[in-house]
N, C-alpha and C positions, 0 to 999 in steps of 0.2 A: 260158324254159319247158323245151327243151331238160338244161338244168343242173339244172333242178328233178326232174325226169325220170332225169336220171341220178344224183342224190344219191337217189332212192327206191331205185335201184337196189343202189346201193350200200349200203345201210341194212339191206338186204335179207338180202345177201351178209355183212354184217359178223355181223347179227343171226344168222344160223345157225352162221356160226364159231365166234360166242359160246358157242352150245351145244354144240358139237363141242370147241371148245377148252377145256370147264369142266372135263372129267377130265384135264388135261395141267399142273395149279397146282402136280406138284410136280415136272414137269421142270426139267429145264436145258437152260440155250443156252450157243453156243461163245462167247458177251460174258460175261457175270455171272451167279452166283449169285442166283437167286432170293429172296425175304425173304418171311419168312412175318408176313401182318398179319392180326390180329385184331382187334375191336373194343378199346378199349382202348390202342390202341396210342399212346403220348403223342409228335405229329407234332412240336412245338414247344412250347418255352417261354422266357419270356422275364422277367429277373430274380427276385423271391425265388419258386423254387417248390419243397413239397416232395411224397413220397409217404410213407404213411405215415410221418412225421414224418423220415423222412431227405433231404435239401437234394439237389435237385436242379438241375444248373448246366449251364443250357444246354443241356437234353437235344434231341436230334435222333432220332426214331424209335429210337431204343438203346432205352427202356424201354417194356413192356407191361404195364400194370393188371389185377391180375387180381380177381375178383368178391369183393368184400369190403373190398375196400382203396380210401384215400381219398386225392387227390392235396387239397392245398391250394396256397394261395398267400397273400403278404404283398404285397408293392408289386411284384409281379408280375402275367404272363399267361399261361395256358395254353392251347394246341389239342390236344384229343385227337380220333383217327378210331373214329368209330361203322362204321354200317352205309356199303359204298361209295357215297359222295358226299355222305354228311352228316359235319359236324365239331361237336364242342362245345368251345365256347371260354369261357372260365372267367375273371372279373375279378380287381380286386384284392383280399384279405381275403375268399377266396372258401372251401368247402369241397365237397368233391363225391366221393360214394361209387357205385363202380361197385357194382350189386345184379346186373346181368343182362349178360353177353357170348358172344352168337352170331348167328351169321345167321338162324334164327329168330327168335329175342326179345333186343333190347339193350335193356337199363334203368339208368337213374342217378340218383341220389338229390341234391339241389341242400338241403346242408344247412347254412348261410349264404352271406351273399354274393349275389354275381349270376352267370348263367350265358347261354347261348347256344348256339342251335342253328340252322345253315345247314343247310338239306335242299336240295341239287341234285338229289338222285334218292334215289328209296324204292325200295325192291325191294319187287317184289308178294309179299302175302303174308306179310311181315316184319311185326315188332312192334318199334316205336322208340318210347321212353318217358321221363317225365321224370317223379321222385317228388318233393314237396315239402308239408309241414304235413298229411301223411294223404290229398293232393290226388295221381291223376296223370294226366298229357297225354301222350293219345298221338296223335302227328304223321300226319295221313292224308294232308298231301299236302305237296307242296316247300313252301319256305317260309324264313323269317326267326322264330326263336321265343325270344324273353325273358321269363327267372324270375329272383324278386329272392326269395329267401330271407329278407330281414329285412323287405320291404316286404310279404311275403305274395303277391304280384301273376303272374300269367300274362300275357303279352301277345303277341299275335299281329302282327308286321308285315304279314308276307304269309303264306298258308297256308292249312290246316285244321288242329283238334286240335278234338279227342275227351277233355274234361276228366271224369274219375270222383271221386268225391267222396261224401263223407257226405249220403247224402238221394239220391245221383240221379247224373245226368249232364248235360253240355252241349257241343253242341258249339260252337264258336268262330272265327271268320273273320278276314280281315283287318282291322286298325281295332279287334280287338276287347278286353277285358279283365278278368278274372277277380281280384276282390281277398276270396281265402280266409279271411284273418280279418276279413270282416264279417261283417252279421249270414245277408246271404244268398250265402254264397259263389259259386253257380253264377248269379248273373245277371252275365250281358254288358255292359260299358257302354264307354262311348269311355273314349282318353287322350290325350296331347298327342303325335303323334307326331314333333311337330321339336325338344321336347323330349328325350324318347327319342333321337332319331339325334342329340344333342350327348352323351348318356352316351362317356365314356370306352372301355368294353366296346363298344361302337359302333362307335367310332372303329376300335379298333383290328381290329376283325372285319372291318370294310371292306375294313384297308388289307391284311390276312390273306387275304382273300378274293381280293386284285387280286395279291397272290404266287403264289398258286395257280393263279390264270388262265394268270399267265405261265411257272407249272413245265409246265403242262396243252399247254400248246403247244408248249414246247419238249422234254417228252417224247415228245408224237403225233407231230412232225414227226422224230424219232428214231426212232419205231417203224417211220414208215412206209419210211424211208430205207432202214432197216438189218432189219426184222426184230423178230422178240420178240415178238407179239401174239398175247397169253391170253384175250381178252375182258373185258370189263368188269372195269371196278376199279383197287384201288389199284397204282401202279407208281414203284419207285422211283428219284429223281431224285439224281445224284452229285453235281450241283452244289449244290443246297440243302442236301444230306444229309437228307433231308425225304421224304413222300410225294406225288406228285402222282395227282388222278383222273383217268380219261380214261372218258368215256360210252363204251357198245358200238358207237352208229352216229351219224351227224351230228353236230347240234350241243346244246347246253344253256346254257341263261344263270343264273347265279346270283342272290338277289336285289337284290343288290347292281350288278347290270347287266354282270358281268367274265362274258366267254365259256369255255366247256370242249367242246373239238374233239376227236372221234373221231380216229385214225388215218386211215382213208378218208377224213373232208374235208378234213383238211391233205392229201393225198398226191392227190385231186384237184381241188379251189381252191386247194391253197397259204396258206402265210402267212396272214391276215385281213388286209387293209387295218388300220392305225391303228395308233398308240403311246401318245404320249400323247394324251388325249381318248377318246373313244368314237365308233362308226361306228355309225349307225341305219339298219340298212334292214330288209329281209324277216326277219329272224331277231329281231331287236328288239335292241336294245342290248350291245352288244360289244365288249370293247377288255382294254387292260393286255398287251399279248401281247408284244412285240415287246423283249423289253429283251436276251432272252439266246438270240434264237432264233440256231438252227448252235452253241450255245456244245459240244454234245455232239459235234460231228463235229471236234474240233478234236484230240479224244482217245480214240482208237481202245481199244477191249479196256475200257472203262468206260461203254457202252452202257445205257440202262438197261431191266428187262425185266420183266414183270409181280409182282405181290407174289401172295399165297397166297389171297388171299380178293376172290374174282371172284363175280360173283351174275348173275342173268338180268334181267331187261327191268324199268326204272321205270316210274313211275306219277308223272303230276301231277295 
C-alpha cells in the first residue's frame, strides 16, 4: 500500500515536469543531441520497402514521411511513429499514404494491402485516423487496430473507433468488424479472432511490440540513471538506432501484454521482475524487458535523451 502511495506520488511529480518540461524539446544536454520526431517518422523496416518508389534498406528512424507521400512494401515490413505511443505497422504488398502529420490531427490513408495500428497512448484532444474505400476510423481509445485494404475490413482487437462513412457513422469495440464493401458497410459483426492473431502482420507486430517494451526499459532506466528527461514521448535509443516510448508517469501495458515504464518507476521499483515469460500482478501483464537492460551504461557520452515531439497526458 505503501508503494502504491508512493508511485501516485511520484506520477504526480513526473506529470507536472511533463508540463514544465514541454517548452525545453529543443534543448540540449551534455550526452546527445536531441532528434527531432514527427509523425511520420519511419522507426523500422524490414526487407523490400520503399517511399515514394525509391528502395529503402533498412531504414532506422533516418527517414521522415511527409504529407503526401506513400511508403510501400513487397516482401517486406514497415513501422512507422504516429502520435507518441502509437505505431503503424504496414504488411507485406502493402501501400500507405501519409494525408495528415501533427500532433493535432495525424491521418493515413491504407491503400492496399494490410495495415496496423498499436495505440499505447492517445494524447487528449488529438485526432489519429485511418482512411480507407471512402471509410475512416478514428481511434478513441488504446487499442490493437487492423485494415485490410483488399479485403475492405476494419477490425478492432482491442479499442474504440469511431468509423465515418457514406450514410452515417458507427462506433466499434473490441471483437468488432466493419466490412465496407458490403451492402451495409456500418454494421458491426464478429470475426475469428485466433484467426487474425495467426495473420503474418500479427505476428510480426507482436514480436515489434516486445522490442520496444525492451528499448522502453532500457532507455527509462537510462534516463533515470543519468538524466535527460523531457516528458512524455519519443526518445531515442543508440542501441536499436530506433525510437523508444516512454509514458510521462508509471506504467502502460500494450496490447499485446509488453510493459512501457516511466523514468520514475524504474528509478523507484527498479528493473520489473521477468525475461522471458510475463509477470501478472497488480499492473496486468508485463514482461519482454530485460534482454539489454545497463546495455547504455556501458557507453558513456551516447546516452539517450528525449526526441522533439512530447505531448501531455493519455487517454484509455
Amino acid at each position: 500500500m505503501e508503494r502504491v502511495k508512493m508511485l501516485a506520488k511520484l506520477s504526480i511529480i513526473i506529470a507536472a515536469s511533463t508540463a514544465i518540461t514541454f517548452a525545453q524539446t529543443n534543448q540540449q544536454t551534455n550526452l546527445a543531441p536531441q532528434r527531432t520526431v514527427s509523425p511520420g517518422t519511419i522507426n523500422y523496416t524490414e526487407g523490400q520497402v520503399s517511399l515514394d518508389n525509391q528502395a529503402l534498406q533498412n531504414a532506422s528512424a533516418a527517414v521522415v514521411m511527409q504529407p503526401g507521400e506513400t511508403i510501400s512494401t513487397g516482401s517486406g515490413f514497415a513501422e512507422v511513429l504516429l502520435t507518441p505511443g502509437a505505431y503503424l505497422r504496414i504488411g507485406h504488398d502493402s501501400e500507405v499514404r501519409l494525408t495528415a502529420a501533427g500532433l493535432a490531427s495525424t491521418q493515413i490513408q491504407l491503400d492496399r494491402g494490410r495495415a496496423s495500428v498499436e495505440a499505447d497512448q492517445l494524447i487528449r484532444g488529438t485526432n489519429l485516423a485511418v482512411a480507407m474505400n471512402g471509410a475512416t476510423a478514428h481511434l478513441e481509445k488504446t487499442g490493437l487496430y487492423n485494415f485490410s485494404a483488399d479485403q475492405q475490413t476494419v477490425r478492432v482487437l482491442d479499442g474504440k473507433a469511431n468509423v465515418e462513412a457514406a450514410g452515417g457513422s458507427k462506433n466499434i469495440g473490441k471483437g468488432d468488424e466493419l466490412m465496407l464493401a458490403s451492402a451495409n458497410p456500418l454494421k458491426a459483426r464478429g470475426f475469428d479472432m485466433k484467426a487474425e492473431k495467426a495473420e503474418p502482420l500479427y505476428v510480426w507486430s507482436e514480436a515489434r511490440s516486445q522490442v520496444e517494451s525492451q528499448a522502453n526499459v532500457a532507455v527509462a532506466q537510462n534516463v533515470a540513471a543519468y538524466g535527460g528527461w523531457y516528458g512524455a514521448g519519443w526518445y531515442w535509443d543508440p542501441f536499436w538506432s530506433s525510437y523508444a516510448f516512454l509514458p510521462g508517469a508509471g506504467l502502460l501495458y500494450s496490447p499485446f501484454g509488453w510493459g512501457f515504464y516511466s523514468p520514475a518507476f524504474i528509478g523507484y521499483y527498479g528493473v520489473p521482475f521477468g525475461y522471458y515469460g510475463h509477470y501478472y500482478g497488480r499492473y496486468g501483464r508485463v514482461g519482454g524487458f530485460n534482454a539489454r537492460v545497463g546495455g547504455f551504461r556501458a557507453s558513456p557520452g551516447i546516452h539517450s535523451v528525449g526526441g522533439g515531439f512530447h505531448g501531455g497526458g493519455g487517454r484509455r
